[in-house]
N, C-alpha and C positions, 0 to 999 in steps of 0.2 A: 540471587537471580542471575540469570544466564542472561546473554548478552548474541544477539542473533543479528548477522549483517546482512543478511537476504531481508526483502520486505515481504511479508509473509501476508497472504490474500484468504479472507473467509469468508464467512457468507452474511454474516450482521451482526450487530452490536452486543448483541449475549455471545458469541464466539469471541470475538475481539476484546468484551469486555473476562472471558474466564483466561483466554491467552495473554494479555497482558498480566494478569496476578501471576504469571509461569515464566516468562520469558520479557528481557528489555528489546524491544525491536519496533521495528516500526509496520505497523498493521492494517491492510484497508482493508474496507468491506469492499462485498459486489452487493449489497443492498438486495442480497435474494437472486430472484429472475430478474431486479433492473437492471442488470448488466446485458440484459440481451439488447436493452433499449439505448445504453447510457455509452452513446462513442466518443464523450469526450473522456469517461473511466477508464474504457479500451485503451484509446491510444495513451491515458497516463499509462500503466500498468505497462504497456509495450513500451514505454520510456524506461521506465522504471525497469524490467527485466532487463533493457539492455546494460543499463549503468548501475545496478546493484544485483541483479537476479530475482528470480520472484519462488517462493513455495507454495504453493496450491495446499491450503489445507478446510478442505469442504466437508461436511457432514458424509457418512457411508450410506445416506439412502439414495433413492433413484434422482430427488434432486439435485444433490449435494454432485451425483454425478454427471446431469444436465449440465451445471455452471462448471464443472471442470471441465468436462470436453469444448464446451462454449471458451473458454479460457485458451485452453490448449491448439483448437484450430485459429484462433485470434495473433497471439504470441509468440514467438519465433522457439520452437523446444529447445534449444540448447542455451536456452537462458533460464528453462522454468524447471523446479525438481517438486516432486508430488508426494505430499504426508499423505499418510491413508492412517485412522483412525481403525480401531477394531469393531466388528460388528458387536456390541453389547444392546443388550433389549431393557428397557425399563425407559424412565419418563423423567425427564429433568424434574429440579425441585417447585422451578416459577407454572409450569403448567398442570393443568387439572387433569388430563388424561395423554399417553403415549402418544407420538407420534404416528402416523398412517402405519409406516411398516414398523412400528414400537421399539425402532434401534434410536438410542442412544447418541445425539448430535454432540457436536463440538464442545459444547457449553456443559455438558452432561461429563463429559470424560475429567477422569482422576488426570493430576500436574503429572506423575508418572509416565501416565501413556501418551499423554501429551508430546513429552520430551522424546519417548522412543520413537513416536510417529516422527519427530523435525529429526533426531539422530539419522533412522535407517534411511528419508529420503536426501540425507549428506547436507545437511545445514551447516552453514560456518559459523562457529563459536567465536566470542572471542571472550578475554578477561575481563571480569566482574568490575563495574568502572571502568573499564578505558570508553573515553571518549567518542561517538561520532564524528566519521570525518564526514558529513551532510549538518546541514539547518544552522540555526543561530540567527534568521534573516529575517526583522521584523518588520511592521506596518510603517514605524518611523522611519528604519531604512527607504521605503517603498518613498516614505513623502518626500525624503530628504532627499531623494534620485529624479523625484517627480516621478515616480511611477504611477502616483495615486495624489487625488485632492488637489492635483493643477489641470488647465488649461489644455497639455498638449497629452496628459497621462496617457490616454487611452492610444492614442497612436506609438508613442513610445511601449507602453504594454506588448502593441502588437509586431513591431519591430523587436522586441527581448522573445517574445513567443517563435516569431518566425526563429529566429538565431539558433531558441535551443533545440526545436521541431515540435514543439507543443503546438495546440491546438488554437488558433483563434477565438473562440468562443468563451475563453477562459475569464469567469471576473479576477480583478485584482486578488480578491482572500484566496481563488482558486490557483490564479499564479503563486501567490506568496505559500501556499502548501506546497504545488508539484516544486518549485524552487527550493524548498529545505528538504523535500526526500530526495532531489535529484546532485546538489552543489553542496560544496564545500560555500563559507561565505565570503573566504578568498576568491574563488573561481567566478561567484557571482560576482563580487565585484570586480575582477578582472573583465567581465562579458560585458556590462555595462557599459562599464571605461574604455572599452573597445568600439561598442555601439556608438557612443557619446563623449566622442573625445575631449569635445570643448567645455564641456560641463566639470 
């Protein structure tokens, strides 16, 4: 399995769920059209592009290209590179009948075409096993900082949010995500330690 340092953006959990059997990376959905809704997604993804890059890789029918254009005026483009998938017609395995326009969604495409789609839009590889320089940073880190399960957590929360430009609205499980696709667990805890010198 291939190893992808961009975080690579699809549309829901049957994409996410056939692209991780392809590729080691790290993978969000836009949950469909909730992303037109969902701006605390937004601005993750706009974090996220600027400190690892993002791949747009959407299904080739008219929605697939709804949420990518939605992505792409959102996004700053010289963070974001665009898989396009091939127009193939027939009907995934899990559904009873075709799609509206009866092409062929993310989840429906062979690992083959998969891989051309992340090649031709220049995805960075790297070696099989090497390490992520992101995540490692768990819910006990969180208590043991206080970020979580004390007294002042929440304010502290929203002092580590401001710092790194996240969103205020973020709970704790949703900090402790964007903080392992965004830091190293060095980095975090250098932020911290900065924030909170006396601790």
């Amino acid at each position: 399995m291939v190893r992808i340092n961009e975080v690579i953006v699809v549309e829901g959990r049957y994409d996410k769920n056939t692209l991780s059997q392809v590729v080691d990376a790290t993978i969000i959905e836009t949950n469909g059209f909730g992303i037109f809704k969902d701006r605390e997604r937004l601005h993750l993804l706009r974090r996220l592009a600027e400190v690892r890059g993002l791949i747009v890789l959407t299904d080739s029918d008219g929605a697939g290209f709804q949420i990518r254009n939605h992505i792409k005026s959102a996004v700053d483009p010289k963070y974001v590179k665009h898989a396009y998938i091939p127009d193939i017609y027939g009907k995934e395995k899990r559904k009873s009948s075709p799609s509206k326009e009866g092409k062929l969604g993310v989840e429906g495409m062979r690992p083959e075409l998969i891989l051309k789609a992340l090649e031709k839009a220049g995805a960075s590889f790297s070696e099989a096993g090497e390490s992520s320089k992101h995540g490692g940073i768990t819910k006990v880190n969180f208590y043991d900082l206080g970020l979580s399960g004390r007294a002042q957590s929440h304010s502290k929360r929203l002092a580590l949010q401001k710092k790194l430009g996240l969103p205020e609205r973020l709970s704790a499980d949703g900090l402790l995500e964007a903080v392992n696709l965004l830091m190293s667990r060095e980095s975090f805890f250098e932020s911290v330690k900065e924030l909170f010198p006396e601790e």
